[in-house]
C-alpha positions as a Markdown table, in Angstrom:
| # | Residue | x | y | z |
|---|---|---|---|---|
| 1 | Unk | 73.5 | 52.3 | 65.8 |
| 2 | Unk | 72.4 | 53.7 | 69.3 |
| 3 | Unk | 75.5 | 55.2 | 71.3 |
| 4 | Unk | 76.6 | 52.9 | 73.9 |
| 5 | Unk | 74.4 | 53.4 | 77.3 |
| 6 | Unk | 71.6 | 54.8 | 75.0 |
| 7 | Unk | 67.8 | 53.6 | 74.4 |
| 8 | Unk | 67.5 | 50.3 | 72.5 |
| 9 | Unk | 65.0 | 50.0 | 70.4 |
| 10 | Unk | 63.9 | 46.1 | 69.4 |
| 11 | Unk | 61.8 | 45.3 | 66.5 |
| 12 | Unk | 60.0 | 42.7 | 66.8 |
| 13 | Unk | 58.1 | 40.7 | 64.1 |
| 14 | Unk | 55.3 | 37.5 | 64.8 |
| 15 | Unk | 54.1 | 35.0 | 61.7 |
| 16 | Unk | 53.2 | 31.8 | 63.5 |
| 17 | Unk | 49.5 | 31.6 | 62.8 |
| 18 | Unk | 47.1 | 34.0 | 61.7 |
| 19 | Unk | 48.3 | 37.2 | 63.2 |
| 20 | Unk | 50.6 | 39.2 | 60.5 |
| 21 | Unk | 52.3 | 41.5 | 64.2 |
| 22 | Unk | 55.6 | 44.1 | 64.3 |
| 23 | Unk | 56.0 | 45.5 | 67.6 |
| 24 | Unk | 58.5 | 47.9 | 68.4 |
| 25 | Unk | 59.8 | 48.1 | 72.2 |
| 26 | Unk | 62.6 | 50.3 | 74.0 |
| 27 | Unk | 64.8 | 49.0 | 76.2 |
| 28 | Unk | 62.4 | 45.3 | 76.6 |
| 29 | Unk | 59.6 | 47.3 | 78.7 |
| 30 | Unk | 58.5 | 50.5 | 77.2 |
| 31 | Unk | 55.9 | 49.9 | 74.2 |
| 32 | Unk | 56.5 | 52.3 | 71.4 |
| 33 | Unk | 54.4 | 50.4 | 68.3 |
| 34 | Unk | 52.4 | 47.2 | 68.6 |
| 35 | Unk | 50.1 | 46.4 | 65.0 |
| 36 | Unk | 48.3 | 43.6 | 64.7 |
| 37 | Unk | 47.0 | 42.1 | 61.6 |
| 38 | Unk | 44.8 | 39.2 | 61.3 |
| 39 | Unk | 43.5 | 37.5 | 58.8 |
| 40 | Unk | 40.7 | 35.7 | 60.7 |
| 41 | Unk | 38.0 | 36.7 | 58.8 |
| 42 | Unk | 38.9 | 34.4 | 55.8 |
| 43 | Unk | 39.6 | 32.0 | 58.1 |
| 44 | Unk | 36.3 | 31.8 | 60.5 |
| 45 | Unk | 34.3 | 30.0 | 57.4 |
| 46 | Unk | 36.4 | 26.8 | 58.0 |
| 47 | Unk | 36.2 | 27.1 | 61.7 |
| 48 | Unk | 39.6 | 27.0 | 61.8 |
| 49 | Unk | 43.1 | 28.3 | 60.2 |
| 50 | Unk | 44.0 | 27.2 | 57.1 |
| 51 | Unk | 48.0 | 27.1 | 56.8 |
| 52 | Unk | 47.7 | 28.3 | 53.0 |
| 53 | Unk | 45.3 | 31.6 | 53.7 |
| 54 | Unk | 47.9 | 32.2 | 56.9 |
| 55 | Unk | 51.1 | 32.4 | 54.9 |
| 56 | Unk | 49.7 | 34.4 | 51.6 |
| 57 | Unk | 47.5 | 36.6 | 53.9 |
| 58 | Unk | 51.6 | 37.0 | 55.7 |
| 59 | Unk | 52.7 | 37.5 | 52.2 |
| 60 | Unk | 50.2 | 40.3 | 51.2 |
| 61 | Unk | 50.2 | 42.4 | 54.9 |
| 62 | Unk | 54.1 | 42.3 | 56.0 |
| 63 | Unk | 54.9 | 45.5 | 54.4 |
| 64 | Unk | 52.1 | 47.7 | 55.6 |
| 65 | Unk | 51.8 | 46.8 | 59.0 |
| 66 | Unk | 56.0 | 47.4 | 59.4 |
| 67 | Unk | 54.8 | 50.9 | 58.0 |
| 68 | Unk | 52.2 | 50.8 | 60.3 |
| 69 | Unk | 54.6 | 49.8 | 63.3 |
| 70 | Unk | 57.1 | 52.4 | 62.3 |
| 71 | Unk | 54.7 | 55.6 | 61.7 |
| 72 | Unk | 53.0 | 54.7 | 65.3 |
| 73 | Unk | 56.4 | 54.9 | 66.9 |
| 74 | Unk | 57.6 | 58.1 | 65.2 |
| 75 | Unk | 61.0 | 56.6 | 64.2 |
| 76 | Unk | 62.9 | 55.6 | 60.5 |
| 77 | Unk | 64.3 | 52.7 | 59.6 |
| 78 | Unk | 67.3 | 53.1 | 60.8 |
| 79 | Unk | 66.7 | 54.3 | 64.0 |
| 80 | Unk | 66.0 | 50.2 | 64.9 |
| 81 | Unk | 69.1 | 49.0 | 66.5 |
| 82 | Unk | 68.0 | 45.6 | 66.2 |
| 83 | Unk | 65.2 | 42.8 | 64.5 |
| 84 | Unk | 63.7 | 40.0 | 66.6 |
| 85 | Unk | 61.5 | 37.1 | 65.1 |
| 86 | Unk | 59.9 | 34.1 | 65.9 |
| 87 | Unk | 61.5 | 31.2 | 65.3 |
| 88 | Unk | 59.1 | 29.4 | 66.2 |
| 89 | Unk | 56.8 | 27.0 | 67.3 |
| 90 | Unk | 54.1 | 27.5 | 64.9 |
| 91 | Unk | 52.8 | 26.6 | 61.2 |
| 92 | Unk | 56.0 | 25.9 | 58.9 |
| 93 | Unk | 54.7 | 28.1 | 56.0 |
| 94 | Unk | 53.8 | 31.2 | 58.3 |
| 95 | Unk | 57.5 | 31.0 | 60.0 |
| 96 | Unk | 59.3 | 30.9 | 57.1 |
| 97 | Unk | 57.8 | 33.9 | 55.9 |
| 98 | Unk | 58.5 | 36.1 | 58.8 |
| 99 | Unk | 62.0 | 34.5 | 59.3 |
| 100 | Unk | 62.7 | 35.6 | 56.1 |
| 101 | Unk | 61.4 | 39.1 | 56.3 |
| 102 | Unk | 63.2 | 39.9 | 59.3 |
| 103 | Unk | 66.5 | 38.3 | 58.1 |
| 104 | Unk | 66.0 | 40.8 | 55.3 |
| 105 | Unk | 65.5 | 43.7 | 56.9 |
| 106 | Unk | 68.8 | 42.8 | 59.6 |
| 107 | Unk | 70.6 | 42.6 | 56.4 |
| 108 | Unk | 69.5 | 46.2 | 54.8 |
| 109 | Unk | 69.8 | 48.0 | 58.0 |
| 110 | Unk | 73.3 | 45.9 | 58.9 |
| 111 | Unk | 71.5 | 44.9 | 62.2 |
| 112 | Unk | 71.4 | 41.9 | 64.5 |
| 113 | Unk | 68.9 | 39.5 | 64.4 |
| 114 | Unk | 67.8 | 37.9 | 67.1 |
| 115 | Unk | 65.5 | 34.8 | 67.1 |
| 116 | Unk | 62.7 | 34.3 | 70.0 |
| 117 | Unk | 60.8 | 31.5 | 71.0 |
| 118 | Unk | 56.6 | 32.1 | 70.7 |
| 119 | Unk | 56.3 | 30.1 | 73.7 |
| 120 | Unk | 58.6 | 32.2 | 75.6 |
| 121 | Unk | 57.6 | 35.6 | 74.4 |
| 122 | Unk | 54.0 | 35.1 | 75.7 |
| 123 | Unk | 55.4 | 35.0 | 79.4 |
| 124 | Unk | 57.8 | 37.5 | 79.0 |
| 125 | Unk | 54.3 | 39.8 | 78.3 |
| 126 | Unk | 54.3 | 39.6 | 81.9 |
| 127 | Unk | 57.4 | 41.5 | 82.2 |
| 128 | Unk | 55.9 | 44.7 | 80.2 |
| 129 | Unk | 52.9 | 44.4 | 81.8 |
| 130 | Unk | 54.4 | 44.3 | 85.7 |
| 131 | Unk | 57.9 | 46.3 | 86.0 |
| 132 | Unk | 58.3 | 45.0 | 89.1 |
| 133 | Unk | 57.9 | 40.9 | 87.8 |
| 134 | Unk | 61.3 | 39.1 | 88.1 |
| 135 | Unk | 61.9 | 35.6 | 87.6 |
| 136 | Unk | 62.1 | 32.7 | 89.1 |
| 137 | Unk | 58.1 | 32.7 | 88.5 |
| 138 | Unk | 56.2 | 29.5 | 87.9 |
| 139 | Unk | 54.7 | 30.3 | 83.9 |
| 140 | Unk | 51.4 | 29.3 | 82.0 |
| 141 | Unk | 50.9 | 29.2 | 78.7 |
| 142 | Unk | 47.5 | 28.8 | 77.1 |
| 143 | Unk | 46.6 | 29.3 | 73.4 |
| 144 | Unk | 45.0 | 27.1 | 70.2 |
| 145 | Unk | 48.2 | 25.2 | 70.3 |
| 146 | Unk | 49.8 | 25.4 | 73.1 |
| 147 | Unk | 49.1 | 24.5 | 77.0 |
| 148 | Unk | 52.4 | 24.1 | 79.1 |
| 149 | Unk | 53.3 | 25.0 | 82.6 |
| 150 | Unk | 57.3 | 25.7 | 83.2 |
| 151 | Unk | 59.5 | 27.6 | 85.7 |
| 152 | Unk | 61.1 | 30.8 | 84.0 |
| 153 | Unk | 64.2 | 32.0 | 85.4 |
| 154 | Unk | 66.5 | 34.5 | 85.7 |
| 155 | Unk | 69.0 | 33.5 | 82.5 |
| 156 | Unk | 66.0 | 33.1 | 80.1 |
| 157 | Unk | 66.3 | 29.3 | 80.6 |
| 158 | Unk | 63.1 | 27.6 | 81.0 |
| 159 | Unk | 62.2 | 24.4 | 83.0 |
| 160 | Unk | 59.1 | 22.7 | 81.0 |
| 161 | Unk | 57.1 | 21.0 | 84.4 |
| 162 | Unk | 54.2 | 19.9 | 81.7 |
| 163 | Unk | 52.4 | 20.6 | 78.8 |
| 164 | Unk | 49.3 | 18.9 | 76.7 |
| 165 | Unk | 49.3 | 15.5 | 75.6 |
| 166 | Unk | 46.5 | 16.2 | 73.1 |
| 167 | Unk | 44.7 | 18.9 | 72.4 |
| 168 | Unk | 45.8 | 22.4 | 73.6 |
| 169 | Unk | 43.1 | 24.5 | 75.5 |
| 170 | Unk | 42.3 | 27.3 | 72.9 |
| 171 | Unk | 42.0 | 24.3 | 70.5 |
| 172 | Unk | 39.7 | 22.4 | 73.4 |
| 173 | Unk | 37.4 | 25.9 | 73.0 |
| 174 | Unk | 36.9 | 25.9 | 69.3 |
| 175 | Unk | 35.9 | 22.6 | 68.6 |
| 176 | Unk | 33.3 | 22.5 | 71.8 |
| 177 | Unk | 32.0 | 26.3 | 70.3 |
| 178 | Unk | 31.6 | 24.1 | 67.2 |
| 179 | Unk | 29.7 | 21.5 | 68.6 |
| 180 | Unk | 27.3 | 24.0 | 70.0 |
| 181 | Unk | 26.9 | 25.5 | 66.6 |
| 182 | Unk | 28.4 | 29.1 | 68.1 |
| 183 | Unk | 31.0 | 29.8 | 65.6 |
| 184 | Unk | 35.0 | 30.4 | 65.0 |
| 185 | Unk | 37.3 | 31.7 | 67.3 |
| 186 | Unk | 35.3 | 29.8 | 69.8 |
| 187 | Unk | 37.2 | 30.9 | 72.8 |
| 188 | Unk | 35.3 | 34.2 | 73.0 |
| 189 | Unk | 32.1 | 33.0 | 71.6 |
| 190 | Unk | 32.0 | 30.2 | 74.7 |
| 191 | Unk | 33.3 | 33.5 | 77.2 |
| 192 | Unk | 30.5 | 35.6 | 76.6 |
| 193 | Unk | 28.0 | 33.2 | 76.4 |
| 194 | Unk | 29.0 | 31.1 | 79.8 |
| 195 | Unk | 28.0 | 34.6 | 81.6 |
| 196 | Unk | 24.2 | 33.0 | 80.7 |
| 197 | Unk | 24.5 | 29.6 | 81.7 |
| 198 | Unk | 25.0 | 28.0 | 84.9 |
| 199 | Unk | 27.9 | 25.5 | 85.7 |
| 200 | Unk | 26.9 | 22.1 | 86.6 |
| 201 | Unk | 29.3 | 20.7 | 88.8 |
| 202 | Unk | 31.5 | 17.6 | 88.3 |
| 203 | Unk | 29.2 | 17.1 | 85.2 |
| 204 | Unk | 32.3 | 16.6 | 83.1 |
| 205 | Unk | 35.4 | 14.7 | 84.1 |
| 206 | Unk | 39.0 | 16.0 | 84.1 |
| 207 | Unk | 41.3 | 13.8 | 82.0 |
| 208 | Unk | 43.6 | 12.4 | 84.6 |
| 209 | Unk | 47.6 | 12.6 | 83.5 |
| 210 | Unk | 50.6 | 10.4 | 84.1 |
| 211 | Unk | 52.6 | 13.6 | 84.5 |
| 212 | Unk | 51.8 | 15.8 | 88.0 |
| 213 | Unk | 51.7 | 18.8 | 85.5 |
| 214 | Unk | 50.9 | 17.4 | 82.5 |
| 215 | Unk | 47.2 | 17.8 | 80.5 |
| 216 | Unk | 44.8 | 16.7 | 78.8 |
| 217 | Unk | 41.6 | 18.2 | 76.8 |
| 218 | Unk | 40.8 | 15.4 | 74.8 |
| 219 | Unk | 38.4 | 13.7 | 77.3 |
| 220 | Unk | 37.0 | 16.6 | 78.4 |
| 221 | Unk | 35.9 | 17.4 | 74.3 |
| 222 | Unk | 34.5 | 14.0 | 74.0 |
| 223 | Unk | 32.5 | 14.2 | 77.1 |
| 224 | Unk | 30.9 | 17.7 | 76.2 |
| 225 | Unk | 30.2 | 15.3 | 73.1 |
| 226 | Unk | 28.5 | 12.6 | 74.8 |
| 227 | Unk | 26.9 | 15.3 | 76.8 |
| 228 | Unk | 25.2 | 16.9 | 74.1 |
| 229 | Unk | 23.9 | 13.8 | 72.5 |
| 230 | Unk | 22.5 | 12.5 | 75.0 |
| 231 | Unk | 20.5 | 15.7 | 75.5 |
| 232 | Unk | 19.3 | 15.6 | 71.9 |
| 233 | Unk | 18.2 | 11.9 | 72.2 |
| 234 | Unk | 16.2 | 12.8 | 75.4 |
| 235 | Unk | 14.6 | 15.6 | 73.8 |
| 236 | Unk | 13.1 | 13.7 | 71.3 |
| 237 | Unk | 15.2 | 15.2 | 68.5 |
| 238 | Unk | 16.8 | 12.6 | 65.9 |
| 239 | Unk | 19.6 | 15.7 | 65.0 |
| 240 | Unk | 22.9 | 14.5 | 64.1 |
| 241 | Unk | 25.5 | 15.5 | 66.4 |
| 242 | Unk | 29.1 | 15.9 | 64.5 |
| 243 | Unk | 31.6 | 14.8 | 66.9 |
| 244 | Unk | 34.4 | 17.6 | 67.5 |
| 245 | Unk | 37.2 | 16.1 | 65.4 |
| 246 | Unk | 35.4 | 15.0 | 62.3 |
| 247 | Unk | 34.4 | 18.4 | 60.7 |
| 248 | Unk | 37.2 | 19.0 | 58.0 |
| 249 | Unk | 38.5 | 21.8 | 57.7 |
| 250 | Unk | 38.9 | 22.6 | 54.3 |
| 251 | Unk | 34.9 | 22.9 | 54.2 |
| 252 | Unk | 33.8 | 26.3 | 54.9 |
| 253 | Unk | 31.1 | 25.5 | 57.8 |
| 254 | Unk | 27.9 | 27.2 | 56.8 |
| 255 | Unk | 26.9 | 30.0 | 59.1 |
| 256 | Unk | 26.4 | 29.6 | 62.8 |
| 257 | Unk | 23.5 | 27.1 | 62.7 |
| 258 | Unk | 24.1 | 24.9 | 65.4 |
| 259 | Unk | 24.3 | 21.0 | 65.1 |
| 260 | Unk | 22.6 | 21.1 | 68.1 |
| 261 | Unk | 18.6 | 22.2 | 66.9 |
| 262 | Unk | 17.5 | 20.0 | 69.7 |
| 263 | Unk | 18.8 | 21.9 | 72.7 |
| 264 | Unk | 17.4 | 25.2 | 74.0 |
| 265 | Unk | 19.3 | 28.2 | 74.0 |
| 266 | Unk | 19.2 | 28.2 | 78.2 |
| 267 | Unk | 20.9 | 24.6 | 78.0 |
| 268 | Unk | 23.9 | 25.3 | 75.3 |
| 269 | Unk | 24.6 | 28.0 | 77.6 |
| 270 | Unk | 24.3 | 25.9 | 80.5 |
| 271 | Unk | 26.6 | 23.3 | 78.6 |
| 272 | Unk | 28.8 | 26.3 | 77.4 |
| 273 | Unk | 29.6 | 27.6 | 80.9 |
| 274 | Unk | 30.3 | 23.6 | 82.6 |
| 275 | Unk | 32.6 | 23.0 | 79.8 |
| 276 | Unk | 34.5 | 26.4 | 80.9 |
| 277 | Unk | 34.5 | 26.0 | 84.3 |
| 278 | Unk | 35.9 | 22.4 | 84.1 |
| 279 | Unk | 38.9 | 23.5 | 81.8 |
| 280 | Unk | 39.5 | 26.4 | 83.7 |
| 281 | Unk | 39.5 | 24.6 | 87.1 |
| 282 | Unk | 42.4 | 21.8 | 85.7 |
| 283 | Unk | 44.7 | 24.9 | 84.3 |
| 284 | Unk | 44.2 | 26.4 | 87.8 |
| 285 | Unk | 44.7 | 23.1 | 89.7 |
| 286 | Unk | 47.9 | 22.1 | 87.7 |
| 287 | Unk | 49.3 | 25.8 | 88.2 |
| 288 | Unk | 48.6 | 26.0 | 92.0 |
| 289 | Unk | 50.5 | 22.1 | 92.4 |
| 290 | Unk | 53.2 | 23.6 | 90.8 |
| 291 | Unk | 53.8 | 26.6 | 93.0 |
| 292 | Unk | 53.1 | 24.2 | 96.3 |
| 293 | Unk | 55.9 | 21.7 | 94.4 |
| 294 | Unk | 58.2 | 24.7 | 93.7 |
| 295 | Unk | 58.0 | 27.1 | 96.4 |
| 296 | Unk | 57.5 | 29.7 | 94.1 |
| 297 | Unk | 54.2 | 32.0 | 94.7 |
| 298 | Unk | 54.5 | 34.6 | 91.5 |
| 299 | Unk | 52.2 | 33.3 | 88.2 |
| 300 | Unk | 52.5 | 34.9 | 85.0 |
| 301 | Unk | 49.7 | 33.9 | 82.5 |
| 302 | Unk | 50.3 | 34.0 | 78.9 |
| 303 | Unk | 48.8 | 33.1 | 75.2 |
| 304 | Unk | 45.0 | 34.4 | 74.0 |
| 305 | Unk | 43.4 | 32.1 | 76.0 |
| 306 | Unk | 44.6 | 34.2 | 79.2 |
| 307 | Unk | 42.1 | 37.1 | 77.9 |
| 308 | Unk | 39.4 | 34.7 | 79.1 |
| 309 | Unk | 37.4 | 36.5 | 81.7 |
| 310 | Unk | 36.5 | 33.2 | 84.2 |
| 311 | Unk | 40.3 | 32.3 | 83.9 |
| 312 | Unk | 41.4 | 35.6 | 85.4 |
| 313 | Unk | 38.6 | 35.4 | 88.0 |
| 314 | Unk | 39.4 | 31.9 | 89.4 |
| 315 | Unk | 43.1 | 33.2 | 89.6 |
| 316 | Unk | 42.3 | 36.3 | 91.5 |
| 317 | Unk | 40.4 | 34.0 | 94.2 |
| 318 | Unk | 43.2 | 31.7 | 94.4 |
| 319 | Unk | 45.5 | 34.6 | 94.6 |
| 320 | Unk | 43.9 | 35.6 | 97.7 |
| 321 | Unk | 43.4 | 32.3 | 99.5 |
| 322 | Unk | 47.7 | 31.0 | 98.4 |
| 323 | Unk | 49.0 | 34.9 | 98.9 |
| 324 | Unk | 50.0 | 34.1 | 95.3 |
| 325 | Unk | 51.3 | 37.5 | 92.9 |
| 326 | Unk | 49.8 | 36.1 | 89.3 |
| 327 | Unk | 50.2 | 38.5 | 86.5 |
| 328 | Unk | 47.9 | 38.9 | 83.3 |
| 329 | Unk | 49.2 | 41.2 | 80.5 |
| 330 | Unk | 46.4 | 43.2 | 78.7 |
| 331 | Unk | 44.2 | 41.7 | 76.5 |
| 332 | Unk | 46.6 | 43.5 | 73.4 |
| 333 | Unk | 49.8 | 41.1 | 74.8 |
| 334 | Unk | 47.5 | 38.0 | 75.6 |
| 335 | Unk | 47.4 | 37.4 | 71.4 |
| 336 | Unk | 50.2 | 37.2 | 68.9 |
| 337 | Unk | 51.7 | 40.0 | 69.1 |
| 338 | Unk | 55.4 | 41.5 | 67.3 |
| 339 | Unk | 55.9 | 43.4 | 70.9 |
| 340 | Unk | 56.2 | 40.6 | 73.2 |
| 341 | Unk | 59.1 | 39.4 | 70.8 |
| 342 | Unk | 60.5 | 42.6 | 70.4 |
| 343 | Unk | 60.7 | 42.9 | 74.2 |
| 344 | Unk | 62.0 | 39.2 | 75.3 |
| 345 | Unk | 64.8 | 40.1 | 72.5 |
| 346 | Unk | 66.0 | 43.0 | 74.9 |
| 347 | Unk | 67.7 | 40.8 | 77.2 |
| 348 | Unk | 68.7 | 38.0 | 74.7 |
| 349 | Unk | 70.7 | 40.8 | 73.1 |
| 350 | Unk | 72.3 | 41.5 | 76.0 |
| 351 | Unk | 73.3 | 38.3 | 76.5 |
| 352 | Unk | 74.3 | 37.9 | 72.9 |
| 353 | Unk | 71.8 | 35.3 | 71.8 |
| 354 | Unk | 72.1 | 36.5 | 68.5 |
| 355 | Unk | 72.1 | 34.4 | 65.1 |
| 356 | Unk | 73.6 | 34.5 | 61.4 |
| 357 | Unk | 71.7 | 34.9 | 58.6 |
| 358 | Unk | 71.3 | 31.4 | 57.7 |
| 359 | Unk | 69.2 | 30.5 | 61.1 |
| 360 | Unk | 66.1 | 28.2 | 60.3 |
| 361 | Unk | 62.5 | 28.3 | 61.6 |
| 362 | Unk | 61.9 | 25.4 | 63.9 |
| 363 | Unk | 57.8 | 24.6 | 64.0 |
| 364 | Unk | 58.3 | 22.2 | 67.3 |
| 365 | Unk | 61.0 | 24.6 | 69.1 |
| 366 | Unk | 59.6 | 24.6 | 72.7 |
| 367 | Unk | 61.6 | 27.3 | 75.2 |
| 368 | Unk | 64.7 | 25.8 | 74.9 |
């Protein structure tokens, strides 16, 4: 182990979804190793993950990307003085696998193991990204399966102030890139091609919540739906238009042709860029509410949908106009990643948030 007052050096492994990650981070803010490997090419021909590729795609990469991990940090083994892991939330199958990795390699090294909530490690990307970031801060997550705002303070305690009541935002982007026939991960696909299409405004409603923070996708998928088919009906086409939750996955979806033949390429950009803009106007709405409801005026954004381009923009202009501080982490922490858990472990260490060996993966475990 590390002489007392030394260097600590975190390992930090992530098997929630697709993303097969070990990270390696010193002292929770200096990045020595952070591989990433995803399996989402044999995902993308179902338009979505498929819990069975994830785990044995988990199963077949573990190994070589702890290599990896190691070899890009220049250090051994044993020169880890600890092993973090998600615990969760994510898909059962891809949990249990990493849980069980990293429990085994605590138990070869005689290390301590330290489990880390997904959820949580995504903010605390904000930390690495901005020494200067301290809690309280007001935090927003946004991924495929996740959407929550919360208050993160200084004990790593968490105080959930909302989160989806349907379908998370990443998940929102995927099945409207579907609709328009653009492909899997959707998120990027709608990103780059909203930079071609012009918002209309107020064309699609935002889903109103009984919770001040709370949201809602679900409406706002359905009425990109409506959206389209009337446009095909206008246009004289008779093309049938899938609705966005009744493609099953377990059919590979065949190419990129578009369900929408009808529309022009002008208009599914047009639609592309009104469906952004209204999603990314209700994440920023609910986050500025919060900070005018707390008090507190620093943001940190986590989760892959916070690499989205528009997202950033519409905070830096709010950012301005509140004299808000709102932190993105590089593109590299915005996606599963093993560093972000290897660096929220640094100060669960140090509070001695450690477990035994016979902790359990919780899918639903939600910053508590």
């Amino acid at each position: 182990m590390t002489p007392s007052g030394g260097p600590i050096r975190i390992l930090g492994i992530e098997t929630s979804c697709d993303e097969t990650a070990i990270g390696i981070v010193e002292n929770g803010r200096t990045l020595l190793s952070n591989v990433v490997a995803s399996s989402l090419s044999q995902h993308s021909p179902y338009g979505g993950v498929i819990p069975e590729i994830a785990a044995r795609a988990h199963v077949e990469t573990i190994w070589d990307v702890l290599t990896q991990s190691l070899e890009q940090a220049h250090l051994t083994p044993t020169e880890i003085d600890a092993v973090a892991v998600t615990q969760g939330p994510g898909l059962p199958g891809a949990l249990v696998i990493g849980l069980a990795f990293a429990k085994g390699l605590a138990l070869t090294l005689d290390r301590p193991l330290i489990p880390v909530d997904h959820l949580a490690a995504h903010l605390y990307a904000g930390h690495m990204t901005d020494p200067e970031l301290e809690p309280p801060y007001v935090g927003l997550v946004v991924s495929g399966g996740h959407t929550l705002l919360c208050v993160a303070h200084a004990d790593c305690r968490f105080e959930v102030l909302g989160e989806t009541k349907d379908d998370a935002v990443g998940e929102a982007f995927d099945k409207v890139a579907k609709l328009l026939g653009l492909g899997y991960p959707g998120g990027p696909a709608i990103d780059r091609l909203s930079e071609q299409g012009q918002a209309v405004k107020n064309a699609f409603p935002r889903t109103q919540t009984k919770g001040t923070f709370d949201f809602s996708f679900s409406g706002l998928k359905t009425a990109v739906y409506q959206y389209v088919e009337k446009r095909t009906q206008d246009s004289g086409h008779k093309t049938q238009v899938s609705a966005p939750d009744s493609v099953d996955l377990q059919s590979p979806v065949s190419g990129l042709q578009s369900r929408v033949s009808g529309l022009g390429s002008q208009q599914i950009a047009d639609i592309a860029a009104t469906f952004q803009e209204t999603a990314v106007d209700f994440l920023v709405m609910k986050t500025l509410r919060a900070c005018q409801r707390t008090g507190i005026t620093r943001v940190v954004v986590g989760g892959g949908v916070a690499s989205n381009r528009r997202l950033r923009a519409r905070f830096a202009e709010e950012a301005g106009t509140h004299k808000l501080r709102v932190v993105f982490p590089p593109p590299a922490l915005c996606v599963d990643n093993g560093a972000m858990v290897a660096g929220i472990a640094f100060p669960l260490l140090q509070r001695g948030r450690v477990a035994s060996l016979s902790v359990k993966s919780d899918p639903n475990l939600c910053l508590v």
